[in-house]
Structure formats: C-alpha cells, structure tokens
C-alpha positions as CSV (number, residue, x, y, z in Angstrom):
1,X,-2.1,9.7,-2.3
2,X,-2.6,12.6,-4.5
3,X,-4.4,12.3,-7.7
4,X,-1.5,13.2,-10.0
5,X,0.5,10.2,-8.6
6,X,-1.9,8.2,-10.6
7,X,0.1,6.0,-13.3
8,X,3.9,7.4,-12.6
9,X,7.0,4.6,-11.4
10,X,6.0,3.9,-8.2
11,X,2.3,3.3,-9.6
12,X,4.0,0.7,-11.6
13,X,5.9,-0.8,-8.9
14,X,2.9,-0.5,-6.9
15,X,0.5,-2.2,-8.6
16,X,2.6,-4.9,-10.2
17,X,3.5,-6.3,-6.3
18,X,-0.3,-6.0,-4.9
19,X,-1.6,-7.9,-7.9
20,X,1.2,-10.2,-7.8
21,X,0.8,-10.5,-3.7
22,X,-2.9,-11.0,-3.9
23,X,-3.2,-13.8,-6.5
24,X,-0.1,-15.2,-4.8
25,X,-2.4,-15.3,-1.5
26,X,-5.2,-16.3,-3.1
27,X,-7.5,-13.7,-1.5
28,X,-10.5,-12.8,-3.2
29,X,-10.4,-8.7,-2.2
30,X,-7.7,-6.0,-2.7
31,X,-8.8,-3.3,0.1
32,X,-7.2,0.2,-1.0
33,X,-7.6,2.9,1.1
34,X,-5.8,5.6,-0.9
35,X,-5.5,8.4,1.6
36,X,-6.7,11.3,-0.9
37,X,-4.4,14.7,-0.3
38,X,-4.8,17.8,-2.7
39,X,-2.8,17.5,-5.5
40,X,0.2,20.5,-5.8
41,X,2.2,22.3,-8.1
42,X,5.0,19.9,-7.8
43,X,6.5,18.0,-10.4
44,X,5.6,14.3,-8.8
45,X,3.7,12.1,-10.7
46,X,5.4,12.7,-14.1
47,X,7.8,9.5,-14.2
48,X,6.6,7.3,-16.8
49,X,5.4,3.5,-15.7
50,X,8.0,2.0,-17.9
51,X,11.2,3.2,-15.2
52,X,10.0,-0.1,-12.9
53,X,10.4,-3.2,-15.0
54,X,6.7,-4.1,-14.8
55,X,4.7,-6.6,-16.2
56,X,3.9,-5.1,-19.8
57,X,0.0,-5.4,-18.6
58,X,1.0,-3.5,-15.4
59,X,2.4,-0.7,-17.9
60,X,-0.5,-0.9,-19.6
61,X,-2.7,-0.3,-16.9
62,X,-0.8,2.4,-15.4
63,X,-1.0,4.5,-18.6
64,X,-4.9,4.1,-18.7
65,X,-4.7,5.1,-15.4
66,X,-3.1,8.3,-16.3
67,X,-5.4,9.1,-19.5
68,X,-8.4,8.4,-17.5
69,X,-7.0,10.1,-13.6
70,X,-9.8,8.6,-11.9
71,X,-9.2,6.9,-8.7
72,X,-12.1,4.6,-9.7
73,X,-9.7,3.4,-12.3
74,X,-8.0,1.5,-10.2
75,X,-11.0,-1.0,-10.1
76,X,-9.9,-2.4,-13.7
77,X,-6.9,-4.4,-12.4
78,X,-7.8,-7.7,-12.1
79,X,-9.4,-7.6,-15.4
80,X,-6.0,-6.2,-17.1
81,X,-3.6,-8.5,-15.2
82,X,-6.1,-11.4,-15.4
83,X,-6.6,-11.9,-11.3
84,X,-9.6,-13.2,-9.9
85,X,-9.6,-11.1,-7.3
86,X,-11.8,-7.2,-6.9
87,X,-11.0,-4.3,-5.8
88,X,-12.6,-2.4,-3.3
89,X,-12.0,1.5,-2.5
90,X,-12.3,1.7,1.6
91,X,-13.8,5.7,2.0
92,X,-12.2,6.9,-1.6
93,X,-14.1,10.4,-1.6
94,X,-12.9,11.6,1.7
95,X,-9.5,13.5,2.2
96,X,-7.7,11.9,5.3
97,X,-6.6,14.7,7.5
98,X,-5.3,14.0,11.5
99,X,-8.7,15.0,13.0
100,X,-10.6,12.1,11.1
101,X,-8.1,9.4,11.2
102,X,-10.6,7.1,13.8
103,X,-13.1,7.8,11.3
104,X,-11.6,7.1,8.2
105,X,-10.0,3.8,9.5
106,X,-13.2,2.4,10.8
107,X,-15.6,-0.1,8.9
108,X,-13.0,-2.5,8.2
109,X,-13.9,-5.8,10.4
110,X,-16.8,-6.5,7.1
111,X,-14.2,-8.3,4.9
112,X,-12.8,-11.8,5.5
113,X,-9.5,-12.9,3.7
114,X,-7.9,-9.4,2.4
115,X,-4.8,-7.3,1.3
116,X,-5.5,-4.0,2.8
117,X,-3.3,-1.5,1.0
118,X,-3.0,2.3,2.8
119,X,-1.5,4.5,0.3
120,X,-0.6,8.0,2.0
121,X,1.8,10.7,0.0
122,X,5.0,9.6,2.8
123,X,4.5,6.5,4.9
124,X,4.8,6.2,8.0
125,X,4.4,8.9,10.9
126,X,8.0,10.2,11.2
127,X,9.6,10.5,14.7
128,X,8.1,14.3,15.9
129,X,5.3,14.8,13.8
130,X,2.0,13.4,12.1
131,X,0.2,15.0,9.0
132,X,-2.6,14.1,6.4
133,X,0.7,12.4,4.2
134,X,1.3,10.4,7.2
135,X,0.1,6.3,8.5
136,X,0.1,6.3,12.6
137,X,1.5,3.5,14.5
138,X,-2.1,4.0,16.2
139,X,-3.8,3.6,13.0
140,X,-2.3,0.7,12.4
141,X,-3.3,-0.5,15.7
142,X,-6.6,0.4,15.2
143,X,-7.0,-1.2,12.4
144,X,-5.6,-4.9,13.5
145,X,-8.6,-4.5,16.4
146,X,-10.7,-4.6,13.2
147,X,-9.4,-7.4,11.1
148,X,-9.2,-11.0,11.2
149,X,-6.0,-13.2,11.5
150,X,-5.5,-13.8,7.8
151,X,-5.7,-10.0,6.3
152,X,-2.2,-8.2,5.4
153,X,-1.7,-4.8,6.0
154,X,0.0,-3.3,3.1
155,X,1.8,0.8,3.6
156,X,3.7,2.6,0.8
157,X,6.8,4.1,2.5
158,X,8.7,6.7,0.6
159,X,12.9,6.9,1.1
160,X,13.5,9.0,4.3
161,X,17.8,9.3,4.3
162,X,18.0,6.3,5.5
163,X,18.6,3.0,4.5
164,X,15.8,0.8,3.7
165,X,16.6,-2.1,6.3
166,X,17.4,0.8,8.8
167,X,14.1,2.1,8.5
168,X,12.2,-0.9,8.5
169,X,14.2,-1.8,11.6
170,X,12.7,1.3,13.3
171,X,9.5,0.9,11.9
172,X,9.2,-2.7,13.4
173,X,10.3,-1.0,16.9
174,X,7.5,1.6,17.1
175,X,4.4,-0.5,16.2
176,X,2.7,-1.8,18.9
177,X,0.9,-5.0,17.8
178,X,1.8,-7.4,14.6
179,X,4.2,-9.0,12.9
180,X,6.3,-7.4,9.9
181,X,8.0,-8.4,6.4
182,X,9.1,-5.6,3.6
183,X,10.0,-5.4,0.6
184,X,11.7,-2.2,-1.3
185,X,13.0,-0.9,-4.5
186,X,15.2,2.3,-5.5
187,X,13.1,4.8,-3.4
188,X,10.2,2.9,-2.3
189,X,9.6,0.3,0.4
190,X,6.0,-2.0,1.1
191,X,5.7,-3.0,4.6
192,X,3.2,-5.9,5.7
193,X,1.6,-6.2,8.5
194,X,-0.4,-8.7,10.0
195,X,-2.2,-9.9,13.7
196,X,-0.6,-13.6,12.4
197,X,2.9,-15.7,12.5
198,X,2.2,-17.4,9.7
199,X,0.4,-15.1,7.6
200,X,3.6,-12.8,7.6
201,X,5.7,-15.9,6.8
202,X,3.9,-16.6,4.7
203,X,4.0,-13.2,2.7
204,X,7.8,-13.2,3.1
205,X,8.0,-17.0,1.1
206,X,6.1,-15.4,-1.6
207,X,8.5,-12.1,-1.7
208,X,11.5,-13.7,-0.8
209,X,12.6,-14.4,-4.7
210,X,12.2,-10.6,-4.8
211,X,13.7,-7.4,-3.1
212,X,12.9,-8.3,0.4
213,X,13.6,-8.1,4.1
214,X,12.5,-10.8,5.8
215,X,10.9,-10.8,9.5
C-alpha cells in the first residue's frame, strides 16, 4: 500500500468489509499488514470515500484518514464504527520488497482468533513475475504454517482484464494450501483464506447477502 491510497474509494470499500467481517466473526484483533511501497507521482489515491456506498462512519473515518495520512490512523476504527475489536499493524515501518518477504511474514503464530488483512499496491503475484506490489502463493503458504485454524487471511486484489470470478478461479488453482471465499466490487476483489472448512464457510454465510463468490 502506498501512503497516498490512504482514505480514497477503495479505502472506503476496504475498511467498511473488514470492520463489518471482524465484528461479524466476533474476533477480538484486525491484523493489517499494509505492505508499505513509495508513494509516486500518479494520480491514485484521489477518489473521494463517498464513490463506495459506505457506512456514513466509514466515510468519516476515511476522510480523517486522509487529513491526518498516517498509517497509525488506521488504529481509530473500532472506536469510529463502534467495534470491539483493535487493530494491530504487523511490521508497519518496513517497506516490503521480494528479498524480505520470509522476514516480513514471520511473527504471526502470537495471535489467537484473527482477521489478517495483507494490503499490497496489486494482489496477488501475477503469472511471470513477483514485485514489492505483489502477495506470493508462498507467502501465503508461509503464513498458514503460522496461524491457527480459526484466523482468515484477508488480500486486496486490484482488476487485472479479467473477470472477477475468472480470476478468483485461477487464484484458487495456484495456492497451495487453504480454502477460499471472495468477495468483489467494480474494480476490487477481497479473497479469504483460511487452514479451516468451516472457517471459510463460515466467512462466505456472513458475505453471502453481499457481492460474493462463494467456495
């Protein structure tokens, strides 16, 4: 994620689902690891919150987020949307790029009952390549090793010319390990993850009412 994403649409859209999937869960932790990239010269990040029909709280927080752009921002969620969960920023100072992926995925097994959110600039690793804006399928794999049965992997996943249930399709092909539910909106698509059956069924009940695919 870069830092001038903070507060645009797909904030909106963002953080309106993970609150809503967290309290829905009842989980007590939202686990964000944001991914950090340099910002550019680019025009992303100017979209105002209001484009995705949010919560009017969600809007709310996503224009704080924009007047104050600090990542540590993100912290005050709960307390806007009224959640009983926290927030907790897994390795927030460090830039991912390819060479410390192990690294920067590691220390997760701590936490019990979680939403772990990975926020990179893209998605997922695309069929050639892997960069800094990218998840890996073996990050992913990594990272079930570390946590328990009941934690749901949560990656943003920018449009990529094709269609959403297309790409999830192919997504679900190249992971190694877990089960899989998504859901998507215009030009952006959540996948979950998770080691367990259930917990993924579970995630889909709560979506289903929404824009989903189900397993």
């Amino acid at each position: 994620m870069k830092l001038q994403y903070l507060g645009d649409s797909k904030d909106s859209f963002k953080w309106d689902y993970h609150d809503f999937l967290v309290s829905e869960l009842e989980y007590p932790l939202l686990n964000i690891a944001l991914m950090m990239t340099p910002d550019d010269d680019g025009n992303n990040g100017k979209t105002h919150p209001s484009l995705f029909p949010a919560r009017n709280e969600v809007i709310e927080f996503c224009q704080y987020l924009r007047e104050n752009r600090s990542v540590n921002s993100i912290k005050v969620l709960p307390g806007i949307t009224g959640g009983s969960y926290q927030v907790q920023l897994h390795n927030n100072s460090t830039n991912i790029v390819n060479s410390n992926r192990k690294e920067y995925f590691s220390g997760l097994n701590g936490a019990g009952n979680q939403v772990l959110f990975l926020d990179p600039d893209n998605g997922f690793e695309p069929e050639k390549s892997i960069n800094e804006k990218h998840v890996g399928y073996n990050d992913i794999s990594n990272i079930l090793e570390q946590v328990s049965e009941n934690t749901v992997i949560s990656v943003f996943q920018h449009h990529r010319r094709k269609s959403f249930p297309d790409d999830f399709a192919r997504i679900k092909q190249r992971l190694k390990t877990g089960y899989t539910t998504a859901i998507y909106w215009h030009a952006l698509m959540f996948v979950a993850i998770s080691k367990s059956e259930e917990t993924i069924m579970k995630v889909a009940s709560i979506t289903q009412p929404l824009w989903t695919e189900s397993p």
